[in-house]
Short mmCIF file of the C-alpha atoms (twelve columns), coordinates in Angstrom:
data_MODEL
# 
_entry.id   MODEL 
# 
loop_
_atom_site.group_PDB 
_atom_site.id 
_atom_site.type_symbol 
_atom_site.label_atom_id 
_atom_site.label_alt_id 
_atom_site.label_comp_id 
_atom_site.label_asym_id 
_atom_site.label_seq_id 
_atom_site.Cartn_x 
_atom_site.Cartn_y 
_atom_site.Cartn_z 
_atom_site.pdbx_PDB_model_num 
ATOM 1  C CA . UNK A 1  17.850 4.972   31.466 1 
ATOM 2  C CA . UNK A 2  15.187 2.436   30.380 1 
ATOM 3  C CA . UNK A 3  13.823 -0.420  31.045 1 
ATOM 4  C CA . UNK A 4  14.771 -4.047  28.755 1 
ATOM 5  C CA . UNK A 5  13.220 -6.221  30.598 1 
ATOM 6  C CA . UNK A 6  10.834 -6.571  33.899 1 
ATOM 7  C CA . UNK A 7  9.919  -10.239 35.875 1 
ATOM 8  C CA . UNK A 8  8.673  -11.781 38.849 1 
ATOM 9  C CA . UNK A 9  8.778  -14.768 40.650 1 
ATOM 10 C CA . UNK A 10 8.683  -15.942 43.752 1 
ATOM 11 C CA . UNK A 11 12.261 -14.526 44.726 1 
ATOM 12 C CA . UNK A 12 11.095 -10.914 43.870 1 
ATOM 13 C CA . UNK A 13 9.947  -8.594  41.551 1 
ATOM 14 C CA . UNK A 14 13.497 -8.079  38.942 1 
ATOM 15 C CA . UNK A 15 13.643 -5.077  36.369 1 
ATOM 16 C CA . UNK A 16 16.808 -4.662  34.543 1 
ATOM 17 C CA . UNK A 17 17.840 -1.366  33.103 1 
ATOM 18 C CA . UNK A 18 20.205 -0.174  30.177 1 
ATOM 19 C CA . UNK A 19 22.604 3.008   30.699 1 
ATOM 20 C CA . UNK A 20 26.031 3.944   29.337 1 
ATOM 21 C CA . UNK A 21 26.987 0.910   28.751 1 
ATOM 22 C CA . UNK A 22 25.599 -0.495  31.946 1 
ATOM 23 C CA . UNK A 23 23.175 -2.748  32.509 1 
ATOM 24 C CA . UNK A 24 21.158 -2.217  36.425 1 
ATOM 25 C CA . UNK A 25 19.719 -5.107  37.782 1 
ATOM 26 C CA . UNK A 26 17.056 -4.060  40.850 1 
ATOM 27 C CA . UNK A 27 15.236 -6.571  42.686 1 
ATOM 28 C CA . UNK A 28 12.797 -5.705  44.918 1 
ATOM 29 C CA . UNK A 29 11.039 -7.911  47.231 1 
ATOM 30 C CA . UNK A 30 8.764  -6.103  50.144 1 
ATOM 31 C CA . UNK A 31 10.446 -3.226  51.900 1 
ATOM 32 C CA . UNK A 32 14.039 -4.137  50.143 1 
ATOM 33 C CA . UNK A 33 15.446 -4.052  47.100 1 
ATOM 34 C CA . UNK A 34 18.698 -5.516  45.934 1 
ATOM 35 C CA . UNK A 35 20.863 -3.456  43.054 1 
ATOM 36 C CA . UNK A 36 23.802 -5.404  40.900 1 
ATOM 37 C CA . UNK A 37 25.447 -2.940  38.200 1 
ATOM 38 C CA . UNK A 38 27.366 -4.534  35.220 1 
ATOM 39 C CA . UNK A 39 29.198 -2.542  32.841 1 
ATOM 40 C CA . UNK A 40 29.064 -4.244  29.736 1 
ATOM 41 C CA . UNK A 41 32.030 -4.350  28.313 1 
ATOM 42 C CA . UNK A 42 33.595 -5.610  31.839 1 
ATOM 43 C CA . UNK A 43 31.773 -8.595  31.319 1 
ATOM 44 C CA . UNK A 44 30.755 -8.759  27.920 1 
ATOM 45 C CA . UNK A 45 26.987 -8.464  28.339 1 
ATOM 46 C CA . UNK A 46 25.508 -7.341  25.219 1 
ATOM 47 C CA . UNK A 47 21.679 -8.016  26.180 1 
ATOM 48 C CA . UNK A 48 19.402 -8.654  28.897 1 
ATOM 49 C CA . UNK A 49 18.960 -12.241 27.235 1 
ATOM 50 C CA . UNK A 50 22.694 -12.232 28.833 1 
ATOM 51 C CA . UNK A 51 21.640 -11.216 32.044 1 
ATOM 52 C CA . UNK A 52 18.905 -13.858 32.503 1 
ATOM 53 C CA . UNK A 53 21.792 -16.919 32.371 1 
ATOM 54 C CA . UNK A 54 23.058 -14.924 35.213 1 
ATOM 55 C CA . UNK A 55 19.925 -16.080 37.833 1 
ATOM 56 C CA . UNK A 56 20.616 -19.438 38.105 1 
ATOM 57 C CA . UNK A 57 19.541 -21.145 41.117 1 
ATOM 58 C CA . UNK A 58 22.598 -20.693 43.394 1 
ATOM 59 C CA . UNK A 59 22.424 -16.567 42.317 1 
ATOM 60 C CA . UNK A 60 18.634 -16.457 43.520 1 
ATOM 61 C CA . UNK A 61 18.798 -18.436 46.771 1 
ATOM 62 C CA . UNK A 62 21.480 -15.932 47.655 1 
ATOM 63 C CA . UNK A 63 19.375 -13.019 46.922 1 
ATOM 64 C CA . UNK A 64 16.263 -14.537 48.552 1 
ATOM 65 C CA . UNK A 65 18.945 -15.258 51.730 1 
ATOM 66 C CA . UNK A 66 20.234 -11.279 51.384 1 
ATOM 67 C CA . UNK A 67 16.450 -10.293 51.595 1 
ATOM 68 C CA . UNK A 68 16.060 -12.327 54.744 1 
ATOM 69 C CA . UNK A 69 19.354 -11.329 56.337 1 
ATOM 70 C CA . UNK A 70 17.985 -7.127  55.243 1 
ATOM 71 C CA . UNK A 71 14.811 -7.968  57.103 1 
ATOM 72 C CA . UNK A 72 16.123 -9.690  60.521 1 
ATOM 73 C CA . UNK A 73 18.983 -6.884  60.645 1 
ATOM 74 C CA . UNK A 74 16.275 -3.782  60.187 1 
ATOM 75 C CA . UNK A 75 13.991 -5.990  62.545 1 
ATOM 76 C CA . UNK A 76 16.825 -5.972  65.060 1 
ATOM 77 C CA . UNK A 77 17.549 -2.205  65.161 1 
ATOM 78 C CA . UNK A 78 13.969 -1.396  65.550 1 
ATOM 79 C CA . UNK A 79 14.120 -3.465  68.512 1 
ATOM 80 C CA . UNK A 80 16.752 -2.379  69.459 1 
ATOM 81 C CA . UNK A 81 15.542 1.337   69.189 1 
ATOM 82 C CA . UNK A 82 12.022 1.109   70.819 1 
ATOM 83 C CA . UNK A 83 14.295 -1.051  74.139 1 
ATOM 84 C CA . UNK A 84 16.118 2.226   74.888 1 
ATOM 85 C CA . UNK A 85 13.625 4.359   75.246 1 
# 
């Protein structure tokens, strides 16, 4: 596996990976991290220049709202552990 291509902005840090014909997309952000696998020829991606038009603003709010949902839901069940005992 290696690495074609690593950013960061304010939605989290993104590194995308190339494998067999797969293309990994991890975004991390805090404690979380978000992972999106493409195979390439499913959706003809042939570089990560391909992968980029995928993050358009609709895609990012969405993971920025996952990464908020991730961190209530832990939140909760911490709670939720520490109120039974």
């Amino acid at each position: 596996m290696k690495i074609v291509n690593e950013f960061a902005n304010k939605y989290g840090r993104f590194t995308i990976f190339e494998m067999n014909n797969k293309f990994i997309i991890k975004i991390e952000k805090g404690n979380y991290e978000q992972i999106y696998k493409l195979n390439t020829l499913d959706f003809l991606i042939q570089s990560s220049e391909d992968i980029n038009k995928i993050f358009d603003d609709i895609f990012l709010q969405k993971v920025d709202e996952r990464f908020l949902q991730m961190h209530n839901d832990f939140n909760l069940s911490i709670c939720s552990l520490y109120l039974k005992n």
